[in-house]
Backbone of each chain as ProteinMPNN parsed JSONL, in Angstrom:
{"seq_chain_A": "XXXXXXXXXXXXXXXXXXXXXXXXXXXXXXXXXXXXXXXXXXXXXXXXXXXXXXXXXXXXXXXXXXXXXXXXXXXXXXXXXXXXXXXXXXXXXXXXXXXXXXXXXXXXXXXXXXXX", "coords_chain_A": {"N_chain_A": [[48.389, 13.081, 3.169], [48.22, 14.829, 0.096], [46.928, 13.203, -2.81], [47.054, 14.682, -5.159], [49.477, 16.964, -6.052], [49.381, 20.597, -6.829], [51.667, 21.344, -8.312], [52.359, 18.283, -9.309], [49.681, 17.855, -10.9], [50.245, 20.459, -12.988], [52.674, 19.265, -14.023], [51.098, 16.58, -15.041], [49.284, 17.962, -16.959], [51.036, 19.301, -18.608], [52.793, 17.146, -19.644], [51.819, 14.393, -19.875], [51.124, 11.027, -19.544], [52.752, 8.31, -20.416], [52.2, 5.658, -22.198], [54.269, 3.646, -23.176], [56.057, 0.827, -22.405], [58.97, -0.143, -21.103], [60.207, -2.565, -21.985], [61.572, -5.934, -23.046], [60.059, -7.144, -25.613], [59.237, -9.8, -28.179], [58.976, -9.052, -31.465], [55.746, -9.549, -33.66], [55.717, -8.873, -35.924], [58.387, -7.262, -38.592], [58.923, -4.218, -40.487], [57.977, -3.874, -43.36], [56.321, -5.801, -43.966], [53.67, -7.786, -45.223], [50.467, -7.521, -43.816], [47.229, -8.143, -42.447], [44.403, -6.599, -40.645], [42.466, -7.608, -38.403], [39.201, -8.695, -38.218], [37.642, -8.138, -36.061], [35.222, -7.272, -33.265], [35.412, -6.501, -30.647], [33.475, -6.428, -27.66], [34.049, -4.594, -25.769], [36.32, -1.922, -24.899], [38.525, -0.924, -27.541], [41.17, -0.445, -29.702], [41.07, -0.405, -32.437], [40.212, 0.707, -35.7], [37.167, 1.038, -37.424], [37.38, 1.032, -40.086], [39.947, -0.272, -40.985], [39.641, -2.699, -40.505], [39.466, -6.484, -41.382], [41.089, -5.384, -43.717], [44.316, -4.948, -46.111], [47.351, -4.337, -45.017], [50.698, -2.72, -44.774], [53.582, -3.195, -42.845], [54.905, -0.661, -41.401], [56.34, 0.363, -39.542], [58.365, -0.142, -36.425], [56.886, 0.599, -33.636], [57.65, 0.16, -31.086], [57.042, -1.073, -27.153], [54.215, -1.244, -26.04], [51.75, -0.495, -23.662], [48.047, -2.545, -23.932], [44.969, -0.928, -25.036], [43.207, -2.589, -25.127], [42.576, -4.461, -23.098], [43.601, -3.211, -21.066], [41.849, -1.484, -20.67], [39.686, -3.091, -19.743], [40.255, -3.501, -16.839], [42.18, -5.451, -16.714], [44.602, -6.003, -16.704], [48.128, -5.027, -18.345], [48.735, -5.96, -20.326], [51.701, -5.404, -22.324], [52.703, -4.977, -25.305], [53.963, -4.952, -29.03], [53.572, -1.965, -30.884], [52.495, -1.14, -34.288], [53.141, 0.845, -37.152], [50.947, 1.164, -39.749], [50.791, 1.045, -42.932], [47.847, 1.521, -45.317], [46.51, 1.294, -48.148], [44.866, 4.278, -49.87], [42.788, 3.276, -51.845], [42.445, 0.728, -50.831], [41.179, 1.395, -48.595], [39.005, 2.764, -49.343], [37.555, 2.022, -51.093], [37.572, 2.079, -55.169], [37.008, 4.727, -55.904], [38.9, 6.23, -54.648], [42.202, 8.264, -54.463], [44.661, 7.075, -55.895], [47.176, 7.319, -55.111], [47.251, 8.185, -52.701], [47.775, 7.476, -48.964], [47.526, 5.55, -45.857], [48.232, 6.042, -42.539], [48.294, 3.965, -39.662], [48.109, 3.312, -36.254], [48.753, 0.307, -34.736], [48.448, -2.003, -32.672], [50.35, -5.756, -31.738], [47.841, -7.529, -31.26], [45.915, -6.908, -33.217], [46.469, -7.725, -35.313], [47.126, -10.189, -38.349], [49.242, -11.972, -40.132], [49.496, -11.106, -43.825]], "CA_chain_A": [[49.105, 13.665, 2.044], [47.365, 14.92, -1.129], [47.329, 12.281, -4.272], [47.393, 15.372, -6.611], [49.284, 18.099, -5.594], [49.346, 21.58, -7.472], [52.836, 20.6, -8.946], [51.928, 17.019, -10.343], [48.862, 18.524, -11.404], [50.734, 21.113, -13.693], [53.245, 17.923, -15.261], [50.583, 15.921, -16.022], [48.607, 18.647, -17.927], [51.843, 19.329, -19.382], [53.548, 15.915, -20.275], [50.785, 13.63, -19.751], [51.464, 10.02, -18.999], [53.486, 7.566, -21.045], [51.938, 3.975, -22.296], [55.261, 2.826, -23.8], [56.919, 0.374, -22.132], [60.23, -0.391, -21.311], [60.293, -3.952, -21.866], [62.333, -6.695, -24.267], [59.996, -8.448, -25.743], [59.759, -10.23, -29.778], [58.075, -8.598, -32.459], [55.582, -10.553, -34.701], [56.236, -8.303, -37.41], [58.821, -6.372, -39.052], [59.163, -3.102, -41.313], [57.983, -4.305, -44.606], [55.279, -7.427, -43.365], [52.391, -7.608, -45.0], [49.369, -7.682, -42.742], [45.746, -8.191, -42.511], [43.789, -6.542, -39.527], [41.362, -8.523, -37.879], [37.869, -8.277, -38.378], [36.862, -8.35, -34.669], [34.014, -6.318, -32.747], [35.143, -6.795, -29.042], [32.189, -5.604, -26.615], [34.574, -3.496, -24.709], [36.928, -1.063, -25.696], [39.316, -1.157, -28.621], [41.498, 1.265, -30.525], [40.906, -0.845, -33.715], [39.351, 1.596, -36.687], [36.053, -0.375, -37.752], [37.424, 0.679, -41.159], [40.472, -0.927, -40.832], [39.069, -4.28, -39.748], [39.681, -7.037, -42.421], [41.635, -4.535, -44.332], [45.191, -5.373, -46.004], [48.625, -3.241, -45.169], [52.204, -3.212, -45.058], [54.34, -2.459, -41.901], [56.124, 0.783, -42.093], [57.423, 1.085, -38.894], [57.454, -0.611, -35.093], [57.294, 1.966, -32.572], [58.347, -0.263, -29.452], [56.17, -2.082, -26.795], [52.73, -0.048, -25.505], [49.961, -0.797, -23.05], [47.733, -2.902, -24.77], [44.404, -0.779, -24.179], [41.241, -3.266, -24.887], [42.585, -5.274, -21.753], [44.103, -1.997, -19.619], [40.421, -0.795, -20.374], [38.609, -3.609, -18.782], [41.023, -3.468, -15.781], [42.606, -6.449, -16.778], [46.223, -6.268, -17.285], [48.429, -4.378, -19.507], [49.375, -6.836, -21.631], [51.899, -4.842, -23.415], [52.93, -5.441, -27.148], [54.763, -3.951, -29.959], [52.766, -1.048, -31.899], [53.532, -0.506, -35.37], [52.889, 1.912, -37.78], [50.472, 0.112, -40.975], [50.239, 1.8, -44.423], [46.934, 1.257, -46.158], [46.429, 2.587, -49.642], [43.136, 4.844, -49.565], [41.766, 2.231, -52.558], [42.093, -0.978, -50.116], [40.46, 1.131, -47.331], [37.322, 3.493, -49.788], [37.28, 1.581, -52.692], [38.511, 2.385, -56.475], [37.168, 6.512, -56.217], [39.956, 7.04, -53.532], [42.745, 8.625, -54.81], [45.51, 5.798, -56.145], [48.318, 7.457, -54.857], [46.824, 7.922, -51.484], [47.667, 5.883, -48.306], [47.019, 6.255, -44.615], [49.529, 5.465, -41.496], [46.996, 3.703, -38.55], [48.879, 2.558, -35.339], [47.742, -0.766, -34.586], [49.045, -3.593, -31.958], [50.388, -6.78, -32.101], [47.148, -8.484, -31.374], [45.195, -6.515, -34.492], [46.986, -8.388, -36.914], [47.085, -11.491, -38.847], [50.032, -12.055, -41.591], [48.592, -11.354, -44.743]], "C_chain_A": [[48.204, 13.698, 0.818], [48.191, 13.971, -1.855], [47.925, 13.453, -5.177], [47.739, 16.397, -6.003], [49.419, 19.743, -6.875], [50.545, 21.085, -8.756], [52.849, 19.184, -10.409], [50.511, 17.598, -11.219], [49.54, 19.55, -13.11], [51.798, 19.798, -15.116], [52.439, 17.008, -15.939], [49.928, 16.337, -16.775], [49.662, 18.492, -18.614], [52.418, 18.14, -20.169], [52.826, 14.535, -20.419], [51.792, 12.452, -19.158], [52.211, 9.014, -20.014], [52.747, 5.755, -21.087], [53.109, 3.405, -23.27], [55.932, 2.125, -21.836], [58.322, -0.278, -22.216], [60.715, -1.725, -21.157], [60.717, -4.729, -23.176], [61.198, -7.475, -24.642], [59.908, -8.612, -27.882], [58.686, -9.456, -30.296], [57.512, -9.649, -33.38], [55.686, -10.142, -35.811], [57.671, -7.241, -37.793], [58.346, -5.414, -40.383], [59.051, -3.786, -42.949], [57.146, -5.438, -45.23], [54.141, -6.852, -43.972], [51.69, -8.146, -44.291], [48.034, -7.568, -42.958], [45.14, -7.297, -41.163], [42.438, -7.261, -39.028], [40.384, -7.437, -37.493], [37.219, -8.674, -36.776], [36.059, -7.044, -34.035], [33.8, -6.736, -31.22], [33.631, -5.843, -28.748], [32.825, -3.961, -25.816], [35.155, -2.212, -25.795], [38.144, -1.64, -26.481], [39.662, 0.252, -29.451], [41.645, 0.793, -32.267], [40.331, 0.266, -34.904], [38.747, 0.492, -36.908], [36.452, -0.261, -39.618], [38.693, 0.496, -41.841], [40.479, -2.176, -41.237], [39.043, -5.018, -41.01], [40.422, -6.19, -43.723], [43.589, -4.885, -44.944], [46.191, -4.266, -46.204], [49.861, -3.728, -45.018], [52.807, -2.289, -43.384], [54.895, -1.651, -42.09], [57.382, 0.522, -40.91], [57.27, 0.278, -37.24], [57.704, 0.897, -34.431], [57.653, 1.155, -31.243], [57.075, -0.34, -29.197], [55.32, -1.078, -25.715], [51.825, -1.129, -24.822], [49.032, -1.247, -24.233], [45.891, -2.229, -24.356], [43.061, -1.583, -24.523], [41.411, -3.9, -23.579], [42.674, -3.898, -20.53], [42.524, -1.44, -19.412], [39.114, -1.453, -19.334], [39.677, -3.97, -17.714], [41.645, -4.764, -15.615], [44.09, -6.718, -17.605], [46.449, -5.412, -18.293], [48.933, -4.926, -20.903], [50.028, -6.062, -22.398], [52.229, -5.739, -24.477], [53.447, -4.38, -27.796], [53.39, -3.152, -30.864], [53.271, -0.89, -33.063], [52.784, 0.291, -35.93], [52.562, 1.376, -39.15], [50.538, 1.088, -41.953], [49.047, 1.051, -44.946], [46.645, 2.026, -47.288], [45.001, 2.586, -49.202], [42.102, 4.102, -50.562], [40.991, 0.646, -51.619], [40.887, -0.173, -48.916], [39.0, 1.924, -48.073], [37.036, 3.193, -50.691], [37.847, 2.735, -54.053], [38.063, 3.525, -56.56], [38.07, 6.748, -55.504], [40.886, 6.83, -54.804], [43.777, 7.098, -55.104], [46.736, 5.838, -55.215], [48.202, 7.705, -52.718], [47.043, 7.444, -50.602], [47.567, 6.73, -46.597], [47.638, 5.703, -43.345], [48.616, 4.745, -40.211], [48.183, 2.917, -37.591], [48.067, 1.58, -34.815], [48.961, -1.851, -33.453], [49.2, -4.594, -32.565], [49.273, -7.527, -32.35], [45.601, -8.284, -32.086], [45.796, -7.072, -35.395], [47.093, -9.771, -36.89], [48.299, -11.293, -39.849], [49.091, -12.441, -42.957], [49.379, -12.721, -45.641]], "O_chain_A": [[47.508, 12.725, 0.525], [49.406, 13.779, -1.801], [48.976, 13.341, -5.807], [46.887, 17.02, -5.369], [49.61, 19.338, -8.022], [50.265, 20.59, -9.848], [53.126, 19.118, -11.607], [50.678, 17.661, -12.437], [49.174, 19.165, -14.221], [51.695, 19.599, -16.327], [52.705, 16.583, -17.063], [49.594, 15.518, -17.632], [49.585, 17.556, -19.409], [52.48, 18.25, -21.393], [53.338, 13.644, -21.097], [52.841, 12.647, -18.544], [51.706, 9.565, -20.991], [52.821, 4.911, -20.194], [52.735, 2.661, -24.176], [56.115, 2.644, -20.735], [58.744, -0.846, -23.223], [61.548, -2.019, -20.299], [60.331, -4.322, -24.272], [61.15, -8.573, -24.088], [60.371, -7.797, -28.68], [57.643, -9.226, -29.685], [58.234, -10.504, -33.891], [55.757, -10.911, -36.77], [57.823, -6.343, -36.965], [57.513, -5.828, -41.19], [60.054, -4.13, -43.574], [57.147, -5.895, -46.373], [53.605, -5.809, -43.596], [51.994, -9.283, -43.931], [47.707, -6.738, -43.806], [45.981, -7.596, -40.316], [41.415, -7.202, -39.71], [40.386, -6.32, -36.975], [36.344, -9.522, -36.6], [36.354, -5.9, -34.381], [32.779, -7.113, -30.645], [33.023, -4.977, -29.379], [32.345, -2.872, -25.503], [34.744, -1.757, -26.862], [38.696, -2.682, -26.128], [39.074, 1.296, -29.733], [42.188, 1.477, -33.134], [39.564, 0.845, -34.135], [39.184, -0.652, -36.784], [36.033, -1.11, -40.406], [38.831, 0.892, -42.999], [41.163, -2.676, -42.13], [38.604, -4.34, -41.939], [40.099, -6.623, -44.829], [44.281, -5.095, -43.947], [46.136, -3.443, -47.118], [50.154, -4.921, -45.096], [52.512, -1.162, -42.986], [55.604, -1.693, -43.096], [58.605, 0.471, -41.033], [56.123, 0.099, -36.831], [58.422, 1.867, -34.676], [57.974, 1.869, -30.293], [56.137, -0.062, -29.945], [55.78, -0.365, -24.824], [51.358, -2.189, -25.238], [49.053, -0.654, -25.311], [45.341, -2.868, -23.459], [41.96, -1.161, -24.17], [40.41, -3.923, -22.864], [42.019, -3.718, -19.503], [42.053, -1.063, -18.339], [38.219, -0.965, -18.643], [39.988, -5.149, -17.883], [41.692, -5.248, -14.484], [44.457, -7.328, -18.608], [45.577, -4.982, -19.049], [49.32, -4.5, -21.991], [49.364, -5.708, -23.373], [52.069, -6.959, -24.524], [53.466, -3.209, -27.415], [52.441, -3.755, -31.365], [54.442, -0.518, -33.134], [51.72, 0.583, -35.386], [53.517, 1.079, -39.868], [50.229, 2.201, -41.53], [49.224, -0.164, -45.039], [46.559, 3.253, -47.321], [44.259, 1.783, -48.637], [40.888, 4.156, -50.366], [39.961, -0.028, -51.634], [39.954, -0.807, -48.423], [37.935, 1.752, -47.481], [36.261, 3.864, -51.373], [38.356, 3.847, -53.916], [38.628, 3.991, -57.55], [38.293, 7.952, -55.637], [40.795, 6.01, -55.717], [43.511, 6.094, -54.442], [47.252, 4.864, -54.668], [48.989, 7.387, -51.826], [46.568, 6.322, -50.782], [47.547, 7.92, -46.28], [47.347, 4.51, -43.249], [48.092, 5.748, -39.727], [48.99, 2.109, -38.049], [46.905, 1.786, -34.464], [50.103, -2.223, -33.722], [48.638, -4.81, -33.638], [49.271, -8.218, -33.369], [44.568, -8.919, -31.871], [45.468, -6.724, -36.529], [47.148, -10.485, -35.888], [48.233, -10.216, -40.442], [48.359, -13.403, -43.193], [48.81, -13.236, -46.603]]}, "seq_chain_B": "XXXXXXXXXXXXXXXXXXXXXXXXXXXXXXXXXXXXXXXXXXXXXXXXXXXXXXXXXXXXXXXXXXXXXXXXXXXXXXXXXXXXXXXXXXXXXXXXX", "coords_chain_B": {"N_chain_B": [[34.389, 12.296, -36.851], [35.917, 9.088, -36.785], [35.858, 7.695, -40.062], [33.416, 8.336, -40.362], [31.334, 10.587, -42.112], [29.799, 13.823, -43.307], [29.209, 15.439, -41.076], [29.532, 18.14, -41.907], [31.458, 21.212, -42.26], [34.389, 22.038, -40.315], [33.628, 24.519, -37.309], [35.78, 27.22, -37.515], [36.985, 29.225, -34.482], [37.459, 32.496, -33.838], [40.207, 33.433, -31.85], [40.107, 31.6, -29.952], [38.608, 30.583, -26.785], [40.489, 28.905, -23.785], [38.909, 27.419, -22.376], [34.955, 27.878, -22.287], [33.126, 27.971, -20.876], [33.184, 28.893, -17.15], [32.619, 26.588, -15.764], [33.497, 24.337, -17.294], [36.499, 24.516, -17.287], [36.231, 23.653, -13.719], [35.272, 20.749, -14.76], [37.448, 19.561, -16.029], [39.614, 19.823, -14.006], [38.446, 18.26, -12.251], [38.379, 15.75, -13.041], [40.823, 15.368, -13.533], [41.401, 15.508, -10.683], [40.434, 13.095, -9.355], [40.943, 10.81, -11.353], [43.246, 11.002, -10.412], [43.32, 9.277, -7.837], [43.627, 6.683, -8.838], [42.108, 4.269, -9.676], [40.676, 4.312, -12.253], [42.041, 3.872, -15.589], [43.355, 5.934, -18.515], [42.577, 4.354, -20.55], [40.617, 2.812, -19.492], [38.521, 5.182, -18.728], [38.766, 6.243, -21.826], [37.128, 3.895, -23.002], [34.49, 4.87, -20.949], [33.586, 7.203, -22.149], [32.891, 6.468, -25.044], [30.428, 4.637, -23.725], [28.633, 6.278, -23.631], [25.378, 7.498, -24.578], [24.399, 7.195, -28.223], [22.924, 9.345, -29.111], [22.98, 10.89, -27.492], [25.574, 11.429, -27.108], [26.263, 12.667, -30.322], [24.883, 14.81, -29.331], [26.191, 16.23, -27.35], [28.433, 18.589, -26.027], [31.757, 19.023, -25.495], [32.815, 19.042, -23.479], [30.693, 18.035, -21.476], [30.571, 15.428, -22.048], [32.646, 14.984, -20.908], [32.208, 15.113, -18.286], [29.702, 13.623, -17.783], [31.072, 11.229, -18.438], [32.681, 11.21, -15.867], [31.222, 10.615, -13.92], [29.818, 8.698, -14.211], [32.43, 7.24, -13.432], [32.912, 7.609, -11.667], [30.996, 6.513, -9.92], [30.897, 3.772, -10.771], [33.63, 2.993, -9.438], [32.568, 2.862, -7.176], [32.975, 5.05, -5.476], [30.708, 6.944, -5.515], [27.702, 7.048, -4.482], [24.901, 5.648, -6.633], [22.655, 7.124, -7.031], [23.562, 9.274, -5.914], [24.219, 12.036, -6.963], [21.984, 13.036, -8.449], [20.369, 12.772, -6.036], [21.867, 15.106, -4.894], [21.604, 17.122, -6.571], [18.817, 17.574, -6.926], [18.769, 18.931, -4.198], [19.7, 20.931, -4.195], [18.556, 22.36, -6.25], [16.305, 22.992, -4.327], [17.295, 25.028, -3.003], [19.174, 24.169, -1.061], [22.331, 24.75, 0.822]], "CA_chain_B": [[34.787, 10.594, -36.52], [36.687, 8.046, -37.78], [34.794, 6.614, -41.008], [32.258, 8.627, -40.619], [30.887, 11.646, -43.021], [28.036, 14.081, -42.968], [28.89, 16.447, -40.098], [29.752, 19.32, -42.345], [33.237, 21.581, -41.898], [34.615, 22.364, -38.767], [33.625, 25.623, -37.646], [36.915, 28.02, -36.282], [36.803, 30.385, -33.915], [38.898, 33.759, -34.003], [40.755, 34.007, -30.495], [39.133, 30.561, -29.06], [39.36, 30.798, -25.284], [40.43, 27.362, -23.112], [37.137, 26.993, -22.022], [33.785, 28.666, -23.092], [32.624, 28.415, -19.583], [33.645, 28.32, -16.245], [32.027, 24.861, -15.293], [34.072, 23.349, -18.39], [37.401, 24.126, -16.294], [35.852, 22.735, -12.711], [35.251, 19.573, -15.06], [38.926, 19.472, -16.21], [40.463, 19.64, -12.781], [37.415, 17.096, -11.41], [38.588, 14.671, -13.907], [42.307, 15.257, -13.175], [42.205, 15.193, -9.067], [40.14, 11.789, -9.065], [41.712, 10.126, -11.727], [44.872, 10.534, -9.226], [43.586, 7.984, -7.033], [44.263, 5.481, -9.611], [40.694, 3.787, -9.65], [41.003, 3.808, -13.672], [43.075, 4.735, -16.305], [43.093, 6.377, -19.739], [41.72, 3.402, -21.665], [38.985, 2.799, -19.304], [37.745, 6.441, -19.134], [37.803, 6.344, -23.245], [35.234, 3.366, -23.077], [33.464, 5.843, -20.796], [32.961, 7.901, -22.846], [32.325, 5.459, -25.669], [29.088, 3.941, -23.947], [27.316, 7.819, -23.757], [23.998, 6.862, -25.791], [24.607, 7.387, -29.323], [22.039, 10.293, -29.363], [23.878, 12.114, -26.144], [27.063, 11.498, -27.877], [26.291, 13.282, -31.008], [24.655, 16.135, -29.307], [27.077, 17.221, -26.179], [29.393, 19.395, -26.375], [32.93, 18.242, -25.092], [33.023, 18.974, -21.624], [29.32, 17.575, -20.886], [30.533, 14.098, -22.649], [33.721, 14.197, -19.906], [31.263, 15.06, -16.982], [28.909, 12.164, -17.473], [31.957, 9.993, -18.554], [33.43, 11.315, -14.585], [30.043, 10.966, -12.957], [29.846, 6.785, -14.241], [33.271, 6.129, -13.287], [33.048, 7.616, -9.901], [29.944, 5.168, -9.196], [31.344, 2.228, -10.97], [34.524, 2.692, -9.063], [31.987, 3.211, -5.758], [33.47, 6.419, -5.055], [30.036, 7.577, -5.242], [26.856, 6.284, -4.935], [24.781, 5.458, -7.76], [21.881, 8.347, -6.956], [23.697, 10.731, -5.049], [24.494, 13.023, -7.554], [20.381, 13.308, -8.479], [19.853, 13.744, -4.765], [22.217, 16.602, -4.409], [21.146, 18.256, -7.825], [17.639, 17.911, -6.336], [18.567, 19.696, -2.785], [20.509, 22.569, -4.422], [17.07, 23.11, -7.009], [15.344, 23.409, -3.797], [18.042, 26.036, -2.635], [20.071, 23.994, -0.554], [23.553, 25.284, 0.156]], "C_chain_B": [[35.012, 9.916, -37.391], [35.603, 7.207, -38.756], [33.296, 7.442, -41.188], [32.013, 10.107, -41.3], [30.21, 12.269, -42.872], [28.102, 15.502, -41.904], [28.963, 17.886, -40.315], [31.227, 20.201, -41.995], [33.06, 22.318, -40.654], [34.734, 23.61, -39.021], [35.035, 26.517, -36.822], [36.648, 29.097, -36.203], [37.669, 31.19, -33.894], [38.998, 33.793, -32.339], [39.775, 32.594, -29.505], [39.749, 30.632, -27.505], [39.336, 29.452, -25.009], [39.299, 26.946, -22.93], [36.128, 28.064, -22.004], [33.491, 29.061, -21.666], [33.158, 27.965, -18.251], [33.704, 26.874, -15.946], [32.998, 23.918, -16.019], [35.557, 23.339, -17.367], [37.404, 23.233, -14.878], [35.936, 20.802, -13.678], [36.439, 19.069, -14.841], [39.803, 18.634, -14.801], [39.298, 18.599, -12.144], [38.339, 16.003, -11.578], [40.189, 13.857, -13.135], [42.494, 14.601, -11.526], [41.375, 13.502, -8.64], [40.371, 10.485, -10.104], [42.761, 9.998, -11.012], [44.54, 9.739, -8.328], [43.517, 6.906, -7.566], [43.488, 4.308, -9.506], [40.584, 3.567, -10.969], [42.393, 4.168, -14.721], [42.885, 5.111, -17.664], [42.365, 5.488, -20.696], [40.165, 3.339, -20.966], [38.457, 4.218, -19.173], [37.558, 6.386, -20.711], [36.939, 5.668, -23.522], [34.062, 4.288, -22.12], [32.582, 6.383, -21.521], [32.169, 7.366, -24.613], [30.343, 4.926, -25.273], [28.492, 5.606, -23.178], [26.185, 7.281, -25.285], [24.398, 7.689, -26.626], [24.185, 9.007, -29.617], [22.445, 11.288, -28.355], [25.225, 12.414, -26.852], [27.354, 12.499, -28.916], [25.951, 14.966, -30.942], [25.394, 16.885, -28.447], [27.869, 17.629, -26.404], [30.869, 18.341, -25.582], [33.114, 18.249, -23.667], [31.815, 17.998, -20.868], [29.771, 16.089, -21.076], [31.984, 13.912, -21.039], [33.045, 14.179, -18.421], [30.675, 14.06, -16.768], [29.816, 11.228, -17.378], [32.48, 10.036, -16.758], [32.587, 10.927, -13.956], [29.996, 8.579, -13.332], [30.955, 6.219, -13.665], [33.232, 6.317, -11.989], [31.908, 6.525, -8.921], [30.415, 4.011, -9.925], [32.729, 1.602, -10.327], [33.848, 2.993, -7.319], [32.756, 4.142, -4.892], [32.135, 7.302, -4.561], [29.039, 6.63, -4.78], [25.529, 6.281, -5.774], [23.448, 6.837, -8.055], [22.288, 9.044, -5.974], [23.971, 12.061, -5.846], [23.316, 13.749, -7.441], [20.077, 13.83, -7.034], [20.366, 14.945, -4.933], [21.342, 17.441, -5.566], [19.414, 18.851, -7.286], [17.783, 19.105, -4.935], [19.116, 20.993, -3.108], [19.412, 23.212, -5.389], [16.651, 23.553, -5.794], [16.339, 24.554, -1.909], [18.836, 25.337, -0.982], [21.539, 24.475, -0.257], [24.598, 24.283, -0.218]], "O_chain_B": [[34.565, 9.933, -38.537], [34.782, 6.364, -38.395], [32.365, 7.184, -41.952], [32.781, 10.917, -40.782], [29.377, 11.762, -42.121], [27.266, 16.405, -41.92], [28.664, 18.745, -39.485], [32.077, 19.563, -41.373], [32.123, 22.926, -40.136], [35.311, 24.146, -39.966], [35.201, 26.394, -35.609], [36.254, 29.904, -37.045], [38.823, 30.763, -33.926], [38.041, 34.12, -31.637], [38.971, 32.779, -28.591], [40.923, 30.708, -27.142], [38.556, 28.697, -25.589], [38.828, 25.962, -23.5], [36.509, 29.19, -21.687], [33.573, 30.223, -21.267], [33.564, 26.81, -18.129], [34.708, 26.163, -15.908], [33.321, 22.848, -15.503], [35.789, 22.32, -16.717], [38.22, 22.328, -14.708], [36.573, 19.86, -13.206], [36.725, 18.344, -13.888], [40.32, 17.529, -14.637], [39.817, 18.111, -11.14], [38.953, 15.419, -10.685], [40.535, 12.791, -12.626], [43.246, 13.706, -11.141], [41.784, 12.856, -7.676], [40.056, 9.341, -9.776], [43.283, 8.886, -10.922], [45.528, 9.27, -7.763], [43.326, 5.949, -6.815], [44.093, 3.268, -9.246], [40.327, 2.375, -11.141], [43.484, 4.653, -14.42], [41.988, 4.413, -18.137], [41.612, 5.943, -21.557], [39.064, 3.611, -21.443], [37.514, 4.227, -19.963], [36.396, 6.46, -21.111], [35.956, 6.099, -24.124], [32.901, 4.391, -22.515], [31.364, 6.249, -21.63], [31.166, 7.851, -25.137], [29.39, 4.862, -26.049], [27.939, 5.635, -22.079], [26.332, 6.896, -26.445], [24.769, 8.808, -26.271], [24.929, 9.784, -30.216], [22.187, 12.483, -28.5], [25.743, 13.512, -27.058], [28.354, 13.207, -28.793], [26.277, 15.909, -31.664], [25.394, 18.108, -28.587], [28.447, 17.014, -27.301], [30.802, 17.156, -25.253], [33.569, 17.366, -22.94], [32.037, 17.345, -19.849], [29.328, 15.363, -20.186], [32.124, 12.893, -20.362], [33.332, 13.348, -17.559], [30.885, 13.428, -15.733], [29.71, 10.372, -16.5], [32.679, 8.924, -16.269], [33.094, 10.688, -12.859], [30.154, 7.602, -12.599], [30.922, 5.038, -13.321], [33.458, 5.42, -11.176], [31.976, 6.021, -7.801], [30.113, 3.01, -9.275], [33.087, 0.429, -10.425], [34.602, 3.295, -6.393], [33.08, 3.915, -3.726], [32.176, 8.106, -3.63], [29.373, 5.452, -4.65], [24.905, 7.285, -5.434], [23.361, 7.401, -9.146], [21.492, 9.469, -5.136], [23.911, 13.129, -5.236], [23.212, 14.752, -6.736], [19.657, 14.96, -6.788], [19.615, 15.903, -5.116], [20.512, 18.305, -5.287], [18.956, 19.993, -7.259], [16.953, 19.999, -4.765], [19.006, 21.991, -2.394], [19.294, 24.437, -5.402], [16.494, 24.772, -5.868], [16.155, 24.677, -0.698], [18.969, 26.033, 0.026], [22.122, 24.648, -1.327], [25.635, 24.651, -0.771]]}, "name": "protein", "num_of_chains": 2, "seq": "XXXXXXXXXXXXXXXXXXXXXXXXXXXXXXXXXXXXXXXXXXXXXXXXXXXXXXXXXXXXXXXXXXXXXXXXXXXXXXXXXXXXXXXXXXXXXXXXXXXXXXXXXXXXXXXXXXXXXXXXXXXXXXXXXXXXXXXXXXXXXXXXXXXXXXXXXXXXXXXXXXXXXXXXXXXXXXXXXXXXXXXXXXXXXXXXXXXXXXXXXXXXXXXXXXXXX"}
């Protein structure tokens, strides 16, 4: 039996694949938390921004519990976790010429953050 | 890229077609029918493409960066082996069919 047939082929161009999961688990932050992002420089992969990294924001928003991918990348579990949705003003992340009013939405995992 | 400056404005094309060239589709569907045997998955193909040398990275076009990224995972997932590609490329220069 083909893995991919014409069919699946066509849905997953179309709808791709889904890294939310459908799982209960606790959030370490809510909607309104300030947060730090950690200044880390895994080897592997990471969906961290490097200009992010030690950077301070405010939770906006969770989005529910996602594939976590620095581990799914090195074929080591999905560890999911809650994603949220950070605000950074464009001063904290380009210094005092960025605009004041400025700010910038970065989806980040549970295990990018620190409580600021 | 994220953080980074310098590359000048993106140029747009009037009437851009899916793909420039045939080969760029073959990639596409490469990508697609051996990712279905579930050997990696979306995170590890984006470090794929991640460790393309800095200096390949900046200069390939988009399809060439998912080719090499398909061509490492199929030998790191020993699908292939690690100079067979080079052989064949060699036997079809010397008009192999």
């Amino acid at each position: 039996m083909p893995l991919l047939t014409a069919e699946l082929a066509r849905r997953l161009i179309k709808e791709g694949r889904t890294a939310k999961r459908d799982i209960a688990l606790p959030a370490k932050f809510k909607p309104g938390d300030r947060v730090v992002a950690r200044n880390i420089h895994p080897a592997g992969h990471t969906r961290i921004p490097r200009y992010v990294r030690g950077r301070r924001g405010t939770v906006d928003r969770d989005h529910g519990v996602f594939v976590f991918p620095d581990t799914n990348a090195a074929l080591a579990g999905e560890k999911p976790q809650h994603v949220y949705s950070v605000r950074f003003g464009a001063r904290e992340l380009w210094g005092p010429d960025a605009p004041a009013r400025d700010v910038l939405y970065i989806d980040l995992w549970d295990d990018y953050l620190d409580p600021a | 890229m994220g953080g980074m400056d310098g590359f000048g404005p993106i140029e747009r094309e009037a009437d851009e077609p899916v793909f420039h060239e045939a080969w760029e589709g073959r990639v596409l569907a490469l990508t697609r029918a051996c990712g279905a045997w579930g050997k990696w998955n979306i995170d590890k193909s984006r470090f794929g493409i991640e460790q393309m040398p800095p200096e390949d990275y900046l200069r390939r076009s988009y399809y060439e960066k998912w080719l090499w990224r398909l061509e490492k995972l199929l030998v790191e997932a020993d699908m292939i082996a690690g100079d067979e590609i080079e052989r064949r490329v060699a036997e079809l220069k010397q008009g192999a069919p």
